[in-house]
LUMVEXPA-138441 format. One line per field, with one value per residue (C-alpha): y, z, x. Coordinates in pm, 1 decimal. Layout:
// residues N
c2 c(Y;...)
c3 c(Z;...)
c1 c(X;...)
END
This chain:
// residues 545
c2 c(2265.2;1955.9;1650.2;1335.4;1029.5;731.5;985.4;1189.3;1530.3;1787.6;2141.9;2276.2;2507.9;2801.5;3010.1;3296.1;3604.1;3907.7;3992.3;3726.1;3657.2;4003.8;3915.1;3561.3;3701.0;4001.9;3988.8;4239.9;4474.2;4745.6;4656.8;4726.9;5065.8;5243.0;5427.6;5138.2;4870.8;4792.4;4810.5;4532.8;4321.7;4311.9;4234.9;3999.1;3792.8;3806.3;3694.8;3401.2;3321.4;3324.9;3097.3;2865.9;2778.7;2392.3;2286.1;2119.8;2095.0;2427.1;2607.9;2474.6;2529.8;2906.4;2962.6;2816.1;3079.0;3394.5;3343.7;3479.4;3375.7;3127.7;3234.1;3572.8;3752.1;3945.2;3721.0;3553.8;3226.3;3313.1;3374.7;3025.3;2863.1;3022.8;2932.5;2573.7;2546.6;2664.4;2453.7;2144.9;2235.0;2232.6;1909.1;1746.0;1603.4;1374.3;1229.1;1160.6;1417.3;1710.8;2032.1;2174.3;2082.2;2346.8;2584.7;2714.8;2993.0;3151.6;3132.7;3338.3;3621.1;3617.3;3676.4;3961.9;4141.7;4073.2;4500.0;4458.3;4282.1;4084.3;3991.7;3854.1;3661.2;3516.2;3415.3;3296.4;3005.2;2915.9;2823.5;2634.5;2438.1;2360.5;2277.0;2056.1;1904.8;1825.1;1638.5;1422.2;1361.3;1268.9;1074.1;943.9;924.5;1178.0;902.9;721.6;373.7;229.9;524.3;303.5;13.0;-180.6;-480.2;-211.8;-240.8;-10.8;248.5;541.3;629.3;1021.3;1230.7;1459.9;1823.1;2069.5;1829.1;1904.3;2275.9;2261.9;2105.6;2413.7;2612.5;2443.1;2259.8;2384.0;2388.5;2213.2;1922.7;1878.0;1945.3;1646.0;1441.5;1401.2;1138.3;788.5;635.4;292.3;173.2;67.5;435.9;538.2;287.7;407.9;780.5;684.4;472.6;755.2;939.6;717.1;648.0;1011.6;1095.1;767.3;881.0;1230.7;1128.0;834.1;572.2;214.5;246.8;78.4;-215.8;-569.7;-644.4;-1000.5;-1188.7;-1457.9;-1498.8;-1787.9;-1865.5;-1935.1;-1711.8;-1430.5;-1083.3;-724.5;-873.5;-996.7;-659.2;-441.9;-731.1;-669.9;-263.9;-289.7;-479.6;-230.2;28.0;-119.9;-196.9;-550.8;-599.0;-379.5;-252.5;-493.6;-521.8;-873.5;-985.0;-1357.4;-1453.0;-1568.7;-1659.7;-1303.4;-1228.6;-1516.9;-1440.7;-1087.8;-1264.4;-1489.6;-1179.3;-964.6;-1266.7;-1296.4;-926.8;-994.0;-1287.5;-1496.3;-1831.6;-1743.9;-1986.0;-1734.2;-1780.5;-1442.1;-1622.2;-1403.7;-1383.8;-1242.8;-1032.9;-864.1;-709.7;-637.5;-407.2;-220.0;125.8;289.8;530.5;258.4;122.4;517.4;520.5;130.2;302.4;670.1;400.5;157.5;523.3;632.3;258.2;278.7;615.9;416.7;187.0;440.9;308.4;560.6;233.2;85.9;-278.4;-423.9;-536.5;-868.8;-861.1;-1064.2;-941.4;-1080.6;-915.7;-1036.3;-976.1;-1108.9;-1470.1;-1461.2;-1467.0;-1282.7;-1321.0;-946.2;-915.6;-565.5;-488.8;-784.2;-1044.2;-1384.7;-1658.4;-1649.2;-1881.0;-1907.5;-1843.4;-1867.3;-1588.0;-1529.2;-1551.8;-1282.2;-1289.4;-1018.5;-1233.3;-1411.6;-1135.1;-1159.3;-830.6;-566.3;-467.5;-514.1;-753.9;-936.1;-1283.0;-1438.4;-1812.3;-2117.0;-2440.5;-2745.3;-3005.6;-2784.3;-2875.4;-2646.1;-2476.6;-2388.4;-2031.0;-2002.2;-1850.0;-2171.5;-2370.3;-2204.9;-2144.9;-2446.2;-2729.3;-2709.0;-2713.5;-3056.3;-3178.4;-3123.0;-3335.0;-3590.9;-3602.5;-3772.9;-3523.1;-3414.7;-3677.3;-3629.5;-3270.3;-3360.5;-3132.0;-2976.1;-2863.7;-2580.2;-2767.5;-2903.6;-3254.1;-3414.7;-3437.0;-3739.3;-3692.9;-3962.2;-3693.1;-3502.2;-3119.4;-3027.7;-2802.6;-2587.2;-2321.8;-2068.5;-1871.6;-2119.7;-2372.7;-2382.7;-2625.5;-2545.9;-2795.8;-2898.6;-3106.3;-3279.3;-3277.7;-3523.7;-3566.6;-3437.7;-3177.0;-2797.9;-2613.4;-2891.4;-2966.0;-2568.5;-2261.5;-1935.6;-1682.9;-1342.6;-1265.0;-1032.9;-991.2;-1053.9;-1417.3;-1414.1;-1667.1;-1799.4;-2214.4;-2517.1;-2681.8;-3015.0;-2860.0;-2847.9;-2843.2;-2426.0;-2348.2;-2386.2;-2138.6;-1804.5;-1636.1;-1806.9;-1707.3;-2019.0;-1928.1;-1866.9;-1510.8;-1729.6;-1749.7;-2061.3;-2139.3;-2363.5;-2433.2;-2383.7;-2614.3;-2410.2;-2093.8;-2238.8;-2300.7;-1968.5;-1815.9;-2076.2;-2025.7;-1707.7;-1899.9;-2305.1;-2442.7;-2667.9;-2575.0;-2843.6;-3139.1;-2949.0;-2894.6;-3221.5;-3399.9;-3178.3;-3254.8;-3619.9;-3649.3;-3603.5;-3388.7;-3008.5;-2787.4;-2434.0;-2269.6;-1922.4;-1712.1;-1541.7;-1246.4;-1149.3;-1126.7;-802.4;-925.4;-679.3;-792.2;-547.7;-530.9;-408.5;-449.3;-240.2;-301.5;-311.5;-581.7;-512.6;-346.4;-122.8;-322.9;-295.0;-538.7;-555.2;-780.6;-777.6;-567.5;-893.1;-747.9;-419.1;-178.6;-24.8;91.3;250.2;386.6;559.4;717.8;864.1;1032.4;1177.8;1315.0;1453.0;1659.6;1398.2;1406.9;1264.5;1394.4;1261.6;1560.4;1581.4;1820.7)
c3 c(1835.4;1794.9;1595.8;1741.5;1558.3;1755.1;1942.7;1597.8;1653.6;1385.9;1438.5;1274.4;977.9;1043.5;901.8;700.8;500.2;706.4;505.1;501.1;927.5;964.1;709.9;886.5;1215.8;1150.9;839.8;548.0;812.8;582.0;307.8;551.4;632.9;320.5;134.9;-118.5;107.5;-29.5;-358.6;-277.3;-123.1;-489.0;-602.8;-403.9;-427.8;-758.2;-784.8;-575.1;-834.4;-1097.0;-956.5;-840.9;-1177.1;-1205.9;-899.2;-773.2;-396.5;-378.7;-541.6;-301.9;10.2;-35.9;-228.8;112.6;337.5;62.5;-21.0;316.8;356.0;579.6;491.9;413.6;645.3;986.1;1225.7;1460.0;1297.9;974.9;1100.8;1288.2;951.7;759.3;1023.6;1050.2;699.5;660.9;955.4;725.8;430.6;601.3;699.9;371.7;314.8;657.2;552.3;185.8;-27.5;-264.5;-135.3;-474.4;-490.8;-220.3;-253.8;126.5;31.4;-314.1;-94.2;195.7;-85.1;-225.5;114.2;189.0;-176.3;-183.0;-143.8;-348.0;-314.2;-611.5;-459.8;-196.8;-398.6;-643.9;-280.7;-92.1;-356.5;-432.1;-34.3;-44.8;-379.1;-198.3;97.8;-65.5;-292.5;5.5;216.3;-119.2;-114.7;265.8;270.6;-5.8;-176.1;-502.0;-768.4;-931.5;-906.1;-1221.7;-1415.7;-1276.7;-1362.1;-1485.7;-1268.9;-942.4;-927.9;-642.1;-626.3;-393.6;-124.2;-133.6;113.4;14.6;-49.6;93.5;406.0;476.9;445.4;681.1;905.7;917.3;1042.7;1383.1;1452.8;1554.3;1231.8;1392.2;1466.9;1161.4;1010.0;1165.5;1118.8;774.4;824.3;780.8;1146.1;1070.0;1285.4;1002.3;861.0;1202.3;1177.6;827.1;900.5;1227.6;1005.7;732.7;989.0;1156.3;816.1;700.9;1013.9;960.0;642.7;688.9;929.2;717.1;653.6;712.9;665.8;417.6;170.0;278.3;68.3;14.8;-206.8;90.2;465.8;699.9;1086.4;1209.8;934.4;1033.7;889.5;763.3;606.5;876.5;1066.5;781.0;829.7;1150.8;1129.8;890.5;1100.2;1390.9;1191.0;1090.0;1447.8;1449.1;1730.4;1972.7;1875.0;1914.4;1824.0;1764.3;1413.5;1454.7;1273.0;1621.1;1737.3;1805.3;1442.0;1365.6;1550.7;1385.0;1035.6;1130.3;1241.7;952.8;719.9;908.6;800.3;503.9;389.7;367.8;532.3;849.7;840.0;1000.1;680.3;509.7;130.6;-175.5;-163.8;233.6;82.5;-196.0;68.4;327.1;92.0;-50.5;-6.8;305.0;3.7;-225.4;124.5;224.1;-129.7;-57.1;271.7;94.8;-167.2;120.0;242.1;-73.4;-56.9;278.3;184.0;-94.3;185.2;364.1;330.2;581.9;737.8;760.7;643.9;901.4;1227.2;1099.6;787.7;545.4;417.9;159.0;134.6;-235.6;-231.3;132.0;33.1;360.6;378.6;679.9;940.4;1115.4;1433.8;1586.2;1410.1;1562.8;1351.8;1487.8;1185.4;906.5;646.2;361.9;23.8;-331.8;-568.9;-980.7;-1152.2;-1328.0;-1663.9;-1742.1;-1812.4;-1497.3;-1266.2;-940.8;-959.6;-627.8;-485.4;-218.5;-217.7;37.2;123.8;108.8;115.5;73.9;-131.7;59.5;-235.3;-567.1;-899.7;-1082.3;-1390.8;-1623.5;-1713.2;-2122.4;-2139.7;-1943.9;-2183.9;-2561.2;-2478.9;-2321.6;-2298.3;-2684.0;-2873.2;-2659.1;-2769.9;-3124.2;-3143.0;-2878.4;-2823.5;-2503.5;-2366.1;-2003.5;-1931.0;-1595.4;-1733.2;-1868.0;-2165.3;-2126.3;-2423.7;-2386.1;-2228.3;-1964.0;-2110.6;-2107.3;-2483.3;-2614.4;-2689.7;-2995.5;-3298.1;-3194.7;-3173.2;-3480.8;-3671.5;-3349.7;-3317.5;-2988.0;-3142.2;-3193.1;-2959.0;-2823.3;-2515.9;-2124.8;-1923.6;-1578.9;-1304.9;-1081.7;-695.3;-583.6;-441.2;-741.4;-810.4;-917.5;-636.3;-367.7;-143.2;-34.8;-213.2;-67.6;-288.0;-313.5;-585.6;-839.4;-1224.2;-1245.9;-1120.1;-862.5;-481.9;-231.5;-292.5;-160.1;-395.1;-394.5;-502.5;-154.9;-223.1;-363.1;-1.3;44.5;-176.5;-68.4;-422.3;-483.8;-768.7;-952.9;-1008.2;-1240.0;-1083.2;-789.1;-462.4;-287.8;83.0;259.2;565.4;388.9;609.1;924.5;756.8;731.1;1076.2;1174.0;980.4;1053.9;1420.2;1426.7;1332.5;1420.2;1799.5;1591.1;1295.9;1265.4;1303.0;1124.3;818.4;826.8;790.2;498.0;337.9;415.8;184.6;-75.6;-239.3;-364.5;-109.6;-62.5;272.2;305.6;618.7;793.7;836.9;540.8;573.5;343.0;144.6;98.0;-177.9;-87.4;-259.3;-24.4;-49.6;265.4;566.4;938.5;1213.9;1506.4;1709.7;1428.0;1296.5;985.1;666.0;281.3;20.8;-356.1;-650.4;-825.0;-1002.4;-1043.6;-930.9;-633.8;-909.5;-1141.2;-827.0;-689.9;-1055.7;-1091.3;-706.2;-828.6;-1135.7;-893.6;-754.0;-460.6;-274.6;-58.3;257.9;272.9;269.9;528.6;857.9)
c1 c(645.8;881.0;768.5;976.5;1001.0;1240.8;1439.4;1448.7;1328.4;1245.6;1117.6;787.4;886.2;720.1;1020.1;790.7;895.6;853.3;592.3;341.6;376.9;257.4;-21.4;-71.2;-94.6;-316.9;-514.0;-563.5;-721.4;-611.3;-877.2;-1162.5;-1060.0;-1046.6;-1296.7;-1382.7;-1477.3;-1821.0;-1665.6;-1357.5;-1627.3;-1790.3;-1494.1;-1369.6;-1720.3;-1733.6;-1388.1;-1433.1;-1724.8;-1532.0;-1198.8;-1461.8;-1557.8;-1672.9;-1587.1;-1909.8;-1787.7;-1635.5;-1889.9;-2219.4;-1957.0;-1930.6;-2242.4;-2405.5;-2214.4;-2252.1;-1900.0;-1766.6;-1414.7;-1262.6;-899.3;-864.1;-1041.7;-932.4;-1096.0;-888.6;-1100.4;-953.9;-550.4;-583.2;-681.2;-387.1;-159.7;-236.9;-250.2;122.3;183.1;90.5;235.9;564.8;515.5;494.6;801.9;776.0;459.1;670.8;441.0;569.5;641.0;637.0;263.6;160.8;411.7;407.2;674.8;501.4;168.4;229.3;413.1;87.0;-81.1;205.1;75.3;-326.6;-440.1;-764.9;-1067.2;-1023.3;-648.8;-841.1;-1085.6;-864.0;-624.5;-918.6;-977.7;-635.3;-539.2;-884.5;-807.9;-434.4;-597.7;-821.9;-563.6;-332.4;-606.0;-696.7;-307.1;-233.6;-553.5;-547.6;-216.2;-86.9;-80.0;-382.8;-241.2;-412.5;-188.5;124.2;37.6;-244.8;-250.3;-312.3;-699.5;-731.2;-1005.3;-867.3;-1077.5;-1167.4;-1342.3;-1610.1;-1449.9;-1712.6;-1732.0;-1310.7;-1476.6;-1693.2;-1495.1;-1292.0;-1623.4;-1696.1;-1346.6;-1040.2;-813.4;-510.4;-676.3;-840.3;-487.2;-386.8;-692.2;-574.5;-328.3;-360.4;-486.5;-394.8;-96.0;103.4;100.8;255.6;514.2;625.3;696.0;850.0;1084.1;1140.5;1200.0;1499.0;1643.0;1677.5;1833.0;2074.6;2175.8;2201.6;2499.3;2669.5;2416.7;2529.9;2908.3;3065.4;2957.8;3083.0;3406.9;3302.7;3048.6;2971.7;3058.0;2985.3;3016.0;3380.6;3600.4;3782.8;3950.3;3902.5;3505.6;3378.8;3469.1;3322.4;2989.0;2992.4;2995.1;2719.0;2505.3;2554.4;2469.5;2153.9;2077.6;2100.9;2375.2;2578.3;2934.9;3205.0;3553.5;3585.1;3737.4;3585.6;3241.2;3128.0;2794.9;2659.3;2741.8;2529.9;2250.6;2247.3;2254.2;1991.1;1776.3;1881.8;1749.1;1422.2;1370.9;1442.6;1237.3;1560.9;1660.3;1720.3;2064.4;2324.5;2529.4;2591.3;2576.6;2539.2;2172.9;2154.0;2525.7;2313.0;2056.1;2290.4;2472.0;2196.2;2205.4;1965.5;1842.7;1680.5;1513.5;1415.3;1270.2;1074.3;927.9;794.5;646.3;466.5;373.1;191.5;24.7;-69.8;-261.0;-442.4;-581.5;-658.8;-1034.7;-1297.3;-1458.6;-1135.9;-1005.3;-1278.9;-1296.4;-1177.0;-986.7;-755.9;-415.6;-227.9;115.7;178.9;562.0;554.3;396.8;171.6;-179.4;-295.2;-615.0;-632.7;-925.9;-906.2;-550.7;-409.4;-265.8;-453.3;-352.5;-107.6;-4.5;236.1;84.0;221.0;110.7;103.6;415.3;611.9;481.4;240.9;-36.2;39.6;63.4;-131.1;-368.2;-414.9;-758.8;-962.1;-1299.7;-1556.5;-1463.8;-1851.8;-1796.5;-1545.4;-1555.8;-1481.0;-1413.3;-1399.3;-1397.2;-1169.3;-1342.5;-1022.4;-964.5;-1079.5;-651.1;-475.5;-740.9;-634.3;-290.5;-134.1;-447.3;-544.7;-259.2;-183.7;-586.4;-522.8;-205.5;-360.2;-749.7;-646.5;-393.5;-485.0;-687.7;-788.7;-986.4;-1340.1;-1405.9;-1740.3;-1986.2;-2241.6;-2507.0;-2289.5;-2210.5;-1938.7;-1764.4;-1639.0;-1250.2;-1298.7;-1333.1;-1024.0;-999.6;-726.5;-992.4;-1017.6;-838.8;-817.8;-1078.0;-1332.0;-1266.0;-1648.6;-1562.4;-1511.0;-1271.2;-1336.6;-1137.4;-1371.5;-1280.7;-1028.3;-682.3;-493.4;-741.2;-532.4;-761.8;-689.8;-940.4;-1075.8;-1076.3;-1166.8;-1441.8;-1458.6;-1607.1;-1431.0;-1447.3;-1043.5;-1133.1;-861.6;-927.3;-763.9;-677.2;-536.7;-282.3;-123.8;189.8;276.5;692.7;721.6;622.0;990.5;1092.5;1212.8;1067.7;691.5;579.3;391.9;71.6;-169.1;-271.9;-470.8;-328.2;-203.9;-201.7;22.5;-246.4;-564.3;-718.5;-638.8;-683.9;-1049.0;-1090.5;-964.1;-1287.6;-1501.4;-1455.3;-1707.4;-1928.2;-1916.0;-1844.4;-1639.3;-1517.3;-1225.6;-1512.7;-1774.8;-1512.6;-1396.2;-1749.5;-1792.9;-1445.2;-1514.6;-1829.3;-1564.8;-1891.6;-1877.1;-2038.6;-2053.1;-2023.3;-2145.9;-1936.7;-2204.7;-2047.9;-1844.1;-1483.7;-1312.2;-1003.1;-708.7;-463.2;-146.6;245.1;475.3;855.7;851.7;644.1;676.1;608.5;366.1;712.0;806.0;1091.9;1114.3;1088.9;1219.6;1150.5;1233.9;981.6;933.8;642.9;868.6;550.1;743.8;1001.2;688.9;539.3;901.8;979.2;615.3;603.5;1011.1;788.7;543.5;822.8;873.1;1259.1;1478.4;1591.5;1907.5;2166.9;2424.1;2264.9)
END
């Protein structure tokens, strides 16, 4: 069997000791023909019983079938389970996972050595426990993300243990091998590019670095040839032996900065130099990360038939129907301090706030708002200062014996033009307090790196990103919005059918062709999340072949 990835083709490893193919193929037929038989079925069940231990799902599963094996027996059932579950193991590494956690090789020995019942027994659970352990990985990723870091809110998604069992009874094992994998397209995508790039760099990678900190259109010389090889060897033009930054090499800049999240000028400046010359192993690395994410949102009913995405690192806000991307916008996310940090998860979108007043967070109102108040009781004057009753407080007896602690006020900014929410904010509710808002900061949309925020994200369009949701359910949502917006009063609009949110962080990622995309860690997760799958036993493919 070949596996072909992008014209990359790599063969099945079914390479097995002598030793355990014979056992693979036929069974421990030997244990049922010898005088003890009864006796090593005792054994072997009551082994089984005893590896089984706690384990609530494994325990029910062969307790319902009276412990009768699914792997070790000599039933042709029973050799097409082992082989398709060595078959899987050896495909590990292209999916990204560690070998080291099924040991394929040390398995099949013990197959080759299991003579007794209680061989069998003690066998019998350990392939279902590895079976069981890679299925939780490849469908739902090796790492718990919240061990990585704090800000990752995401709750992995795991299948139910003795159902993967019994899926083993009535299916045929192959398939249900390969029903593991992540089905989203994206996931595809990824491995297809791991692929690619392992088989790039196991036969010289990208060529060498660019000798030159900048290069623009219209110079000429030993750089721009060495820019030029580099390009082609990423794929972004055909071979050429012009010296001359001509308008090919351009275009192929321009391109290369597209991918890149960079201005797409043409002009090969130190920022564009700095990616071009990074190393095809740190992007391999970016890819088995977005991998191990991708697994993570591996969700069973699936991001929704219409979804939102918000690529963090990517500073895009997303509209998906049916997998297809049908409205994007630029958005502007937290910024890098740790308290500032835009979180990860995934929520319900249930309504939107046309006009919003903007309720300050109690940490934006102790650590920058009061220590202005206690120097000037009229400092930020256009927030009314709200007591527990919901009255406006009178700003003429000063705040200096407050301190953070005891401050007992809220602060509120009514709606209006200059309001910090703008004029639409998008809820789904979530106990980190994070939405989706209009700003009238309008000018960071023209950064390449936006990160401004508070933890909230920005959108450049929020207007049309409303009428792209609104569209399910008004005739017209532009005029129906606008009426509301033109009241100039707070009003909630529930979406009749609620729309799930997906906050993602992924320095790698593909487009809807497979091309692929980088952008910077400027969180630094992606770096967390490469060192603990290393410490997992993860590794690189990138030897010479």
């Amino acid at each position: 069997m070949k596996f072909s990835a992008n014209g990359v083709s790599l063969s099945w490893s079914r390479a097995l000791v002598a030793a355990g193919a014979i056992w693979l193929a036929s069974g421990p037929a030997h244990a049922q023909h010898t005088s003890g038989f009864s006796f090593q079925v005792t054994a072997y069940k009551q082994a089984v019983a005893e590896q089984i231990g706690e384990n609530g799902q494994m325990a029910a599963f062969y307790r319902d079938r009276g412990f009768a094996p699914i792997w070790t027996g000599d039933s042709g059932e029973d050799r097409a389970r082992r082989l398709a579950l060595i078959e899987a193991f050896a495909m590990a590494d292209d999916h990204g996972l560690s070998v080291q956690r099924y040991n394929k090789d040390a398995l099949i020995a013990k197959m080759a050595r299991a003579k007794t019942g209680r061989d069998r027994g003690v066998l019998e659970v350990e392939l279902s426990e590895t079976f069981l352990r890679f299925a939780r990985d490849l469908q739902s990723g090796m790492l718990v993300p919240s061990r990585i870091d704090s800000d990752i809110k995401r709750k992995l998604p795991h299948r139910d243990g003795q159902v993967l069992l019994n899926r083993l009874l009535t299916e045929d094992p192959r398939a249900v091998m390969r029903s593991l994998t992540p089905k989203s397209p994206e996931y595809a995508r990824l491995m297809r590019a791991k692929l690619k790039l392992e088989h790039r760099i196991q036969h010289g990678g990208w060529g060498s670095t660019v000798p030159s900190g900048s290069l623009k259109p219209g110079q000429n010389g030993n750089s721009v040839v060495a820019l030029r090889n580099r390009l082609t060897k990423m794929g972004y033009m055909r071979p050429s032996l012009s010296s001359s930054y001509d308008d090919a090499l351009q275009a192929a800049v321009q391109d290369f900065q597209a991918d890149h999240g960079l201005k797409a000028d043409g002009v090969a400046g130190a920022s564009t130099m700095r990616q071009i010359n990074t190393d095809p192993v740190t992007r391999l690395k970016s890819i088995m990360v977005a991998m191990e994410r991708e697994r993570w949102l591996n969700l069973p009913e699936g991001l929704g038939e219409r979804h939102v995405k918000v690529n963090l690192v990517n500073y895009h806000a997303q509209i998906f129907d049916d997998d297809k991307l049908t409205y994007e916008t630029k958005s502007v996310i937290g910024h890098q301090d740790p308290d500032r940090r835009t979180p990860e998860f995934s929520d319900v979108m249930e309504h939107m706030v046309i006009n919003p007043s903007w309720y300050v967070p109690r940490s934006i109102i102790v650590n920058e708002y009061l220590p202005l108040l206690r120097g000037n009781p009229g400092a930020v004057g256009h927030l009314e200062i709200i007591d527990a009753r919901g009255r406006v407080v009178s700003r003429g007896h000063g705040f200096a014996k407050y301190s953070a602690r005891t401050f007992p006020f809220s602060m509120r900014q009514p709606p209006g033009p200059r309001n910090a929410l703008g004029t639409v904010k998008f809820i789904f509710p979530n106990k980190y307090n994070i939405y989706l808002h209009d700003t009238p900061s309008q000018h960071l949309f023209a950064r390449e790196v936006r990160t401004f925020s508070h933890g909230c994200i920005r959108l450049d369009d929020p207007h049309d990103f409303a009428y792209a949701l609104l569209a399910k359910q008004e005739g017209d949502p532009v005029g129906y919005f606008q009426s509301i917006l033109n009241s100039r009063q707070e009003t909630h609009v529930p979406l009749v059918k609620q729309v799930p949110v997906h906050l993602i962080y992924r320095t790698a990622f593909t487009s809807a062709k497979g091309q692929m995309k980088y952008r910077p860690d400027v969180y630094g997760r992606d770096g967390k999340i490469w060192n603990a799958l290393a410490n997992a036993g993860v590794s690189l493919r990138t030897g010479s072949i």
